[in-house]
C-alpha positions, 0 to 999 in steps of 0.5 A: 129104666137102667141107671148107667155111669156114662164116662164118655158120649160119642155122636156120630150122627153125621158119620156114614158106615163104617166110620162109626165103628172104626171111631168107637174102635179108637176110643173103647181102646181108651177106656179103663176097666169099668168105664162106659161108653155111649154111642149114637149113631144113624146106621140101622146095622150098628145093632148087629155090627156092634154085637158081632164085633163086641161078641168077639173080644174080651175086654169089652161087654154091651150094657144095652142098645136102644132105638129112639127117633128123635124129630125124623131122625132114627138113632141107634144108641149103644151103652159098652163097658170095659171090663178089663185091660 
């Protein structure tokens, strides 16, 4: 299991696409260098969205993504760190 100093906890279980990217956009903007990130939402597609949009700047890396059910609910579970300003 990966230990993670967790800085801030985005839900956005109630947020339909493409809100959750557009929220985590607004607050990764917030972080300082070396703070990470949670976020947990409902859209199967956030793996890859994630992924595409992290691949493309420089500042932000992903630690790990994770898919858990919780009752019947599917959740997608992404950990990004900041590496820089």
């Amino acid at each position: 299991m990966i230990t993670l100093n967790i800085t801030k906890t985005l839900d956005l279980r109630e947020f339909p696409p493409p809100m959750p990217m557009l929220k985590v956009s607004h607050e990764v903007s917030n972080l300082m260098p070396n703070e990470v990130i949670k976020i947990i939402c409902t859209d199967k597609k956030s793996l890859m969205r994630f992924r595409d949009w992290i691949e493309q700047t420089t500042t932000l890396k992903i630690l790990y993504q994770e898919v858990t059910r919780i009752e019947d609910q599917e959740l997608y579970i992404h950990y990004i760190k900041c590496t820089g300003l």
